[in-house]
C-alpha positions, -999 to 999 in steps of 0.1 A, spaced: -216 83 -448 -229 80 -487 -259 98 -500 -284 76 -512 -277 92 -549 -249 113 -564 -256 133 -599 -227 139 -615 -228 167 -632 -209 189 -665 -197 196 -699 -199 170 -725 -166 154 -722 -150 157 -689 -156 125 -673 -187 123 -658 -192 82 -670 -156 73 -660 -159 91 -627 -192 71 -621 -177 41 -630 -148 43 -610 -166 55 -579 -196 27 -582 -164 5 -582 -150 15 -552 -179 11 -535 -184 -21 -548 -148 -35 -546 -139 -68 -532 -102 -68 -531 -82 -60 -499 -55 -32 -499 -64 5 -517 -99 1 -534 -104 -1 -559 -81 -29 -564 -88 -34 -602 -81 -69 -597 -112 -84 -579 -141 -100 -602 -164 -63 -588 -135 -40 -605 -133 -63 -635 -170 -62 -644 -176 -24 -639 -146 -17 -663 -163 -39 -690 -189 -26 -679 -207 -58 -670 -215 -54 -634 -251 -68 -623 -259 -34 -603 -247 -12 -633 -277 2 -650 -269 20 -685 -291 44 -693 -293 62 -726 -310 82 -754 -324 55 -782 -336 61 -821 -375 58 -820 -381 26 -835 -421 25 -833 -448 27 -806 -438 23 -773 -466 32 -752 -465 5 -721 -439 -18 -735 -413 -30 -708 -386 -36 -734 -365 -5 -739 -353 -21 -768 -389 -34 -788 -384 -28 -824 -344 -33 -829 -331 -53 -854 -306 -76 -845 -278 -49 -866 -294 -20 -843 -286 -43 -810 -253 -49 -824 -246 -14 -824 -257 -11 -792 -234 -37 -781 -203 -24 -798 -212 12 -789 -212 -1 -748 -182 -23 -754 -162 11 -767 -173 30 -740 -158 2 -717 -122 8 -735 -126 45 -735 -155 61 -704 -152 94 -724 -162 83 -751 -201 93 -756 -230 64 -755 -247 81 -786 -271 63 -813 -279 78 -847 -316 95 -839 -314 90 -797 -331 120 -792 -351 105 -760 -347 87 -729 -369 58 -732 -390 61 -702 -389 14 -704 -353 18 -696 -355 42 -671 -385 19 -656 -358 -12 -663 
């Protein structure tokens, strides 16, 4: 039997994320044989990190007043989301890799409502 959550816990750099990812796609893995297969369309989203039921959250630069606003990301400008976007598509190639923006100091409490 699963928990209903698991915190994974540590030091900066010792594989918390890929853990997670890995273990979200075993239990979310599609193929037949030893899970996870790697091969199914499951395994191939979580590893780009594209997976409907994977929820990224991370610390974000203040970009203005955010009292009540559902959008994590009001204020960005399109250059700010494309760092975003490159920044999640490196951690796809490399899960050790930190998901760190200039000035993210605080969780957004939008994208932890999100």
């Amino acid at each position: 039997h699963l928990g209903h959550a698991h915190l994974f816990t540590g030091p900066v750099g010792v594989g918390k994320d890929a853990l997670a990812f890995h273990f979200a796609a075993l239990l979310n893995c599609t193929g037949s044989g030893e899970k996870p297969c790697g091969a199914c369309p499951a395994c191939r989203q979580f590893r780009n990190l594209e997976h409907p039921a994977l929820h990224l959250v991370f610390a974000l630069p203040n970009k203005g007043k955010q009292a009540n606003n559902p959008d994590p990301y009001k204020g960005f400008s399109e250059s700010d989301m494309e760092l975003v976007r490159e920044t999640i598509a490196a951690k796809a190639k490399t899960p050790y890799r930190p998901l760190q923006f200039p000035g993210g100091n605080f969780i957004r409490i939008p994208s932890i409502r999100k």
